[in-house]
C-alpha positions in Angstrom: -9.0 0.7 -23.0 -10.8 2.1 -20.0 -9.8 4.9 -17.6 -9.9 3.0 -14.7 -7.4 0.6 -15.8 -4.9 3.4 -16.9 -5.5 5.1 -13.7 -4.6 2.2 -11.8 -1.2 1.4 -14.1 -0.6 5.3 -12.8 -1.2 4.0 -8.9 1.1 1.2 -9.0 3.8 3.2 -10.8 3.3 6.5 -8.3 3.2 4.1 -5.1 6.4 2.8 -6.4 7.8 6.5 -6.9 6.6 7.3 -3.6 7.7 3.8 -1.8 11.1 4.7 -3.3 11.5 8.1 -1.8 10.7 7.4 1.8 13.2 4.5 1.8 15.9 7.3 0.8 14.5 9.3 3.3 14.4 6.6 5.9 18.6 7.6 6.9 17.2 11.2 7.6 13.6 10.9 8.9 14.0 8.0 10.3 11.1 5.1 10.3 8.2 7.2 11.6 9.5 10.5 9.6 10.0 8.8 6.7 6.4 8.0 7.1 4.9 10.9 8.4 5.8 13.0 5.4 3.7 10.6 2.7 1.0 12.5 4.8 1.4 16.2 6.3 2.9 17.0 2.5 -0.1 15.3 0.8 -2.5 18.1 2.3 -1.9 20.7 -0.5 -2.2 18.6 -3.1 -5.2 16.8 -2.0 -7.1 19.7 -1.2 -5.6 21.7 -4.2 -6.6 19.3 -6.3 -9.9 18.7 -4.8 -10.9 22.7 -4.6 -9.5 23.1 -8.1 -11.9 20.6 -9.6 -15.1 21.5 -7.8 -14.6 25.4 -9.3 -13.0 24.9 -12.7 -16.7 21.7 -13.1 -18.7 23.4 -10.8 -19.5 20.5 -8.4 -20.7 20.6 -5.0 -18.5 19.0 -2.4 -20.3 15.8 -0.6 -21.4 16.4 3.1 -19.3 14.4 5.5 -21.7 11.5 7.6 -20.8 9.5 10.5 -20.4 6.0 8.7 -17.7 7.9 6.4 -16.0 9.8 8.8 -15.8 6.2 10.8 -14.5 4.0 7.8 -12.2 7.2 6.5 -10.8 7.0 10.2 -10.4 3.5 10.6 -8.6 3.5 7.5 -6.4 5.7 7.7 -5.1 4.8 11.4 -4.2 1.1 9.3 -2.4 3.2 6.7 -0.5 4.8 8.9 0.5 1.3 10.7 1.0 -0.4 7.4 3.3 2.2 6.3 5.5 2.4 9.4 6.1 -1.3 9.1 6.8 -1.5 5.6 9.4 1.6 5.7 11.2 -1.1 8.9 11.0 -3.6 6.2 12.8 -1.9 3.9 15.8 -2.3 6.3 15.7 -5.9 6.2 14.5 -6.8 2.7 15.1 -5.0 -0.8 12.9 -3.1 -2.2 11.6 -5.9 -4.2 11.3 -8.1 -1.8 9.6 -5.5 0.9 6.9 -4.6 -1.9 6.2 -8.1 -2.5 5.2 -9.6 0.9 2.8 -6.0 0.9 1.0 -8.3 -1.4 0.3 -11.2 0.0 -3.1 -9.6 0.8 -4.9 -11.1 -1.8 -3.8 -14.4 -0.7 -4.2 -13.9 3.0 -7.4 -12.6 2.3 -8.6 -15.5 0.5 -6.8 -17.8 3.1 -8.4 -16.4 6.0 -11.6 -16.2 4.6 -11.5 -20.1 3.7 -10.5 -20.9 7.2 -12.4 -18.2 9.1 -16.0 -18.4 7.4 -15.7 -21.8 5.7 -15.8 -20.4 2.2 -15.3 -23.5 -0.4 -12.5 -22.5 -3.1 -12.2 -23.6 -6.7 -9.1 -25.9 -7.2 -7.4 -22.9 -9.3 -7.8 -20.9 -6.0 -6.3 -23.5 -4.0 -3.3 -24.0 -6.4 -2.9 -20.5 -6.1 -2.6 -20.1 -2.3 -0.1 -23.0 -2.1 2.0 -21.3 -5.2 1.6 -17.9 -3.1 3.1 -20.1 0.0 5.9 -21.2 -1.6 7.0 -17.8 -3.0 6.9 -16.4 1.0 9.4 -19.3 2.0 11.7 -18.4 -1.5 11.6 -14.7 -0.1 12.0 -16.0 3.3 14.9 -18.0 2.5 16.2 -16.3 -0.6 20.0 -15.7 1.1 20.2 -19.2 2.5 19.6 -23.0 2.0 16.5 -24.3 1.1 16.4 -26.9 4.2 13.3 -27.9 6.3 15.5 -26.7 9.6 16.2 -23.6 7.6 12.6 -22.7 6.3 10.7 -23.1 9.7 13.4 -19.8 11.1 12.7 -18.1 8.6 9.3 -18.0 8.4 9.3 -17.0 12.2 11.7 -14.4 11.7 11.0 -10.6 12.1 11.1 -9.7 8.4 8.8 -12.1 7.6 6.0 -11.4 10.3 6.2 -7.8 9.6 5.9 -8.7 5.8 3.0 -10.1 6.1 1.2 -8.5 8.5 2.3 -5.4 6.1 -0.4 -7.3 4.0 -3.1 -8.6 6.0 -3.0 -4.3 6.6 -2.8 -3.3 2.9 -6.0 -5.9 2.5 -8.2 -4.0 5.5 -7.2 -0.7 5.2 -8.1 -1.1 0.8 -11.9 -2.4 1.9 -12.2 0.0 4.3 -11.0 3.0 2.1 -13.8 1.8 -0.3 -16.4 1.6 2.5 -15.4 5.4 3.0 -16.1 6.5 -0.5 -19.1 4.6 -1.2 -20.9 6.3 1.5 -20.5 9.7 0.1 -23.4 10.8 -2.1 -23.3 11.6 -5.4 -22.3 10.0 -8.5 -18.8 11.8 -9.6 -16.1 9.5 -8.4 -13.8 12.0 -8.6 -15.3 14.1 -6.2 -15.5 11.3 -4.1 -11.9 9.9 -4.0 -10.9 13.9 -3.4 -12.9 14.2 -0.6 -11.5 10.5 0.8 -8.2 11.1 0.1 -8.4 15.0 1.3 -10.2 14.5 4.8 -7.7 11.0 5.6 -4.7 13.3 5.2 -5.7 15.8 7.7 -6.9 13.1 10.0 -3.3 11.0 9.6 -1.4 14.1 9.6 -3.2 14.9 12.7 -3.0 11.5 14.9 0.5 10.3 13.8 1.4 14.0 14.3 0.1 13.7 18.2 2.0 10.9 18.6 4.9 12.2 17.0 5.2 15.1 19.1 5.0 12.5 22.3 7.2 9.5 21.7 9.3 10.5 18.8 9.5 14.5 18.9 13.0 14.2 16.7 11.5 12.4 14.0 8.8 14.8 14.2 11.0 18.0 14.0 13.1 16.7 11.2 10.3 15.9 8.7 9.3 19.4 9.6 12.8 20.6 8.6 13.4 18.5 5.3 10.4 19.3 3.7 12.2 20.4 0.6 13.1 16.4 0.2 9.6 15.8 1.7 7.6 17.4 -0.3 7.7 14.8 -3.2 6.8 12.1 -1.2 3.6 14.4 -0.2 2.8 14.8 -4.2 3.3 11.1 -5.3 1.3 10.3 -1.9 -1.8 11.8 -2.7 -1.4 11.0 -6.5 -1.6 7.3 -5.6 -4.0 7.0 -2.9 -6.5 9.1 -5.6 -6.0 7.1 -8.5 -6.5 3.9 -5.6 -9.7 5.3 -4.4 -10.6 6.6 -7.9 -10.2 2.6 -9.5 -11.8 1.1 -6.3 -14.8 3.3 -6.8 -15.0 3.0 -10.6 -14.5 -0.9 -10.9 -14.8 -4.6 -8.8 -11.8 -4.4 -6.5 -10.5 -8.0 -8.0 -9.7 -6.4 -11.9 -8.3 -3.8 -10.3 -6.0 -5.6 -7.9 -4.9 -7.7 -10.8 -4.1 -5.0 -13.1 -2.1 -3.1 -9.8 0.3 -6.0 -9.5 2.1 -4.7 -12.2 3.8 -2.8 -9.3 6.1 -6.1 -8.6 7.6 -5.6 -12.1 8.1 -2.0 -11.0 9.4 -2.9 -7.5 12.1 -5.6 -9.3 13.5 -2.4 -11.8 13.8 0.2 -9.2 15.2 -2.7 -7.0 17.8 -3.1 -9.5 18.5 0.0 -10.9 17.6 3.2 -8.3 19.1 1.3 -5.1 21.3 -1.1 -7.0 20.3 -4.0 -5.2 21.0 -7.0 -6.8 17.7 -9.7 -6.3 19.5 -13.3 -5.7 17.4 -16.0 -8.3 15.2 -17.3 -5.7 13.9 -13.8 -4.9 13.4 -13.1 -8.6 12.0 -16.4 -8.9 9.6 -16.1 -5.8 8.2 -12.7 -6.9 7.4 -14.0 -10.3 5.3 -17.2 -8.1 3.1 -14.6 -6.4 2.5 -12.6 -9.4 1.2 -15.6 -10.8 -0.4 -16.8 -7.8 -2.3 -13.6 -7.0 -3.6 -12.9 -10.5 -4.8 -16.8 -10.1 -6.9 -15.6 -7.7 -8.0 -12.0 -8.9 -8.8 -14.3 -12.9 -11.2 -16.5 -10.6 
């Protein structure tokens, strides 16, 4: 089996580890803190691992150019908003649930890009998209009645917009990660997804810190001060957005997406069993929909 794919079996489980920990810490940090910390703790470990690497193999770290440091920066501002978001929906949806409308992106990306640019889609696709529809309105509706009444609120309802725009996020801020790390020279993709992953800390640390320190100075102080519960979130942080940028770099974004959506599985046992949630049928039963829906796509 090839190390990308193992690498990106270890993303989906560490994002889950990680996801997991700042909705702990959500009571404590609050929404932005709970965020905050996936970044300013990720900094030693990056750069640690980064630094560690070049001396023990003796490689040369990439020089920095303007298209990267744009891409790495327009990234990293969307991870930021994504995360933020889907920490708020964590207060309104289970885990599970929350997790799954993060990945709608394949299917809004698909969608959009149909609609937007004209692009003609196979029939699979398009049975796909409509079985990836149906699972948002079972996870839209999943504590009430299926009624037509009933599904047009809850589609327009805040959990649901912040769902998926918690997606259409996910799917800009992954393409413009791998715009970052393409433009680096150099062939070792490890290098490369350190030096991504290193420089976008400092720069999210940095910005959301800014803002922090203006409009929610609390929030700001406290992840400062529970950095002993933080500092996890910083390690699992930096250990998925490397093995992201590492799989990204090393394979077709499409395989990879499909083997990462082994992550809803993960999302439904932690749902269960770490925050004792207990998923109704239709939620199980949705989630199951837009794993099939989305690997539909990614097989195409």
């Amino acid at each position: 089996m090839e190390l990308w794919i193992w690498v990106t079996v270890l993303a989906a489980l560490s994002q889950s580890i990680r996801s997991a920990q700042q909705k702990k810490l959500k009571s404590i940090l609050g929404d932005v803190g709970a965020s905050y910390v996936r970044f300013l703790y990720a900094i030693p470990f990056a750069w640690l691992g980064l630094l560690g690497y070049s001396l023990i193999f003796n490689q040369t770290l990439p020089t920095l150019n303007y298209i990267f440091l744009l891409w790495v920066t327009a990234a990293g501002i969307l991870q930021i908003i994504f995360t933020v978001l889907l920490i708020k929906l964590f207060s309104l949806k289970s885990f599970a649930s929350a997790t799954a409308f993060s990945k709608t992106e394949v299917i809004q990306a698909i969608f959009f890009e149909s609609i937007i640019l004209g692009t003609i889609t196979t029939m699979q696709t398009n049975l796909a998209i409509c079985l990836g529809f149906i699972a948002i309105i079972l996870l839209a509706v999943a504590k009430g009645q299926i009624s037509l009444l009933n599904i047009i609120y809850s589609l327009s309802t805040k959990q649901v917009i912040l769902g998926l725009l918690c997606g259409a996020l996910l799917a800009l801020c992954s393409v413009f990660f791998r715009a970052a790390t393409d433009s680096l020279e150099g062939n070792n993709l490890l290098i490369k997804a350190g030096t991504t992953l290193g420089v976008s800390v400092i720069i999210q640390t940095f910005v959301m810190g800014i803002w922090m320190i203006n409009y929610t100075p609390s929030e700001f102080t406290l992840s400062l001060k529970n950095w002993r519960s933080s500092i996890s979130v910083g390690f699992f942080g930096a250990l998925t957005s490397f093995c992201w940028f590492y799989a990204f770099s090393a394979n077709a974004v499409a395989p990879v997406r499909a083997v990462g959506q082994i992550e809803l599985i993960i999302a439904i046992f932690f749902s269960i069993f770490f925050f004792r949630e207990r998923p109704v049928l239709k939620e199980i039963l949705a989630i199951l929909l837009l794993l099939i829906s989305i690997l539909m796509i990614l097989l195409e």
